[in-house]
N, C-alpha and C positions, 0 to 999 in steps of 0.2 A: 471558720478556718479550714487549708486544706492541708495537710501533712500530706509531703513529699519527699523523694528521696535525692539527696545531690547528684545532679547533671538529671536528672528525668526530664522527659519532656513534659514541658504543661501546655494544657489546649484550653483558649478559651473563647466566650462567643458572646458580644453584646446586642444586643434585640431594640428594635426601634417600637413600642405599640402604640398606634396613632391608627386613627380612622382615615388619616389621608395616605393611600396607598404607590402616590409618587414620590418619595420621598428613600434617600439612598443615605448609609451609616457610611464614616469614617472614621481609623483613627488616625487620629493627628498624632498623637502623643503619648507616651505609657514611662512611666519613673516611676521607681520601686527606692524604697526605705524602711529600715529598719524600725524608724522610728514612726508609727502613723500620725500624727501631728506636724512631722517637719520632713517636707521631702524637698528642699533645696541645700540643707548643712551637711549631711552626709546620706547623696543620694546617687542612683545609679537610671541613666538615661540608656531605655531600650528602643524609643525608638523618639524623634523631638521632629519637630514641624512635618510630618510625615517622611522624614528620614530615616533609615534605620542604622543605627548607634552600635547595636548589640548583634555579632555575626551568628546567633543560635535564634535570633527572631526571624517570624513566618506571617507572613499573611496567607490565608486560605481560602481557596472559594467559595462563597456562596450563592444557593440559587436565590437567594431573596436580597432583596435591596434592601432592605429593611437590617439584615442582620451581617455583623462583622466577627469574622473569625479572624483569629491571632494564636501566635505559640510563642515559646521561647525554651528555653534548660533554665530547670530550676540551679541558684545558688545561692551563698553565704555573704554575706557580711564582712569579710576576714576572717571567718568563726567566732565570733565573740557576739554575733546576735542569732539565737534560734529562731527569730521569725523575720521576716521579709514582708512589706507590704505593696502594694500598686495601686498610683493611681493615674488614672487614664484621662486625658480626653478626648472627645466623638465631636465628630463635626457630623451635621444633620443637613441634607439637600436636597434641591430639587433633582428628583431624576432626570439623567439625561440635561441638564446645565452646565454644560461644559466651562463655563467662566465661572461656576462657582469653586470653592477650596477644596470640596472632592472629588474635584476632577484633577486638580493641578497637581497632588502625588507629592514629592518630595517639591521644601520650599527651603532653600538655602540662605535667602535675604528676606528678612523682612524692609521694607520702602520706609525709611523716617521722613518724620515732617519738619524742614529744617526750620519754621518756624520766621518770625520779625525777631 
């Protein structure tokens, strides 16, 4: 765990380690919950199909494809929960794949299958 102070900034950075050195991180996705077991009943989207949700989220540079920097301000619950949890997901690509999901950035529709 990390103990933080309200409204702090937090910085954080996920690492890809693979032997295949073309390969570039994204995040798609990051929701935080009170509860680490259930994060869609009362949960808080910072950032959903590479959209950002939350006006205190950052993306950051980095020099490695491999690795994805993020930020946001730490907060509460309404107060009635001391901890906060996240979780994220990363989308993994080929560098330089421009058709693939981390190049496309924010995705506002997903395409249904309308099906027979």
């Amino acid at each position: 765990p990390y103990y933080v102070d309200l409204n702090q900034n937090l910085f954080l950075q996920a690492s890809l380690h693979s032997s295949d050195s073309n390969l570039v991180v994204f995040v798609d996705t990051c929701v935080a919950s009170p509860d680490p077991n259930n994060f869609r009943t009362l949960a808080y989207q910072l950032i959903r199909s590479g959209c950002v949700k939350d006006p205190t989220y950052s993306s950051y540079y980095s020099p490695y494809s491999e690795v994805a920097r993020f930020g946001f301000n730490a907060f509460s619950f309404v107060r009635r929960y001391s901890s906060v949890y996240l979780q994220c997901e990363l989308m993994v690509c080929r560098y330089n794949d421009y058709s693939s999901r981390c190049y496309q950035g924010c995705v506002r529709r997903f395409k249904r299958n309308a099906g027979s």
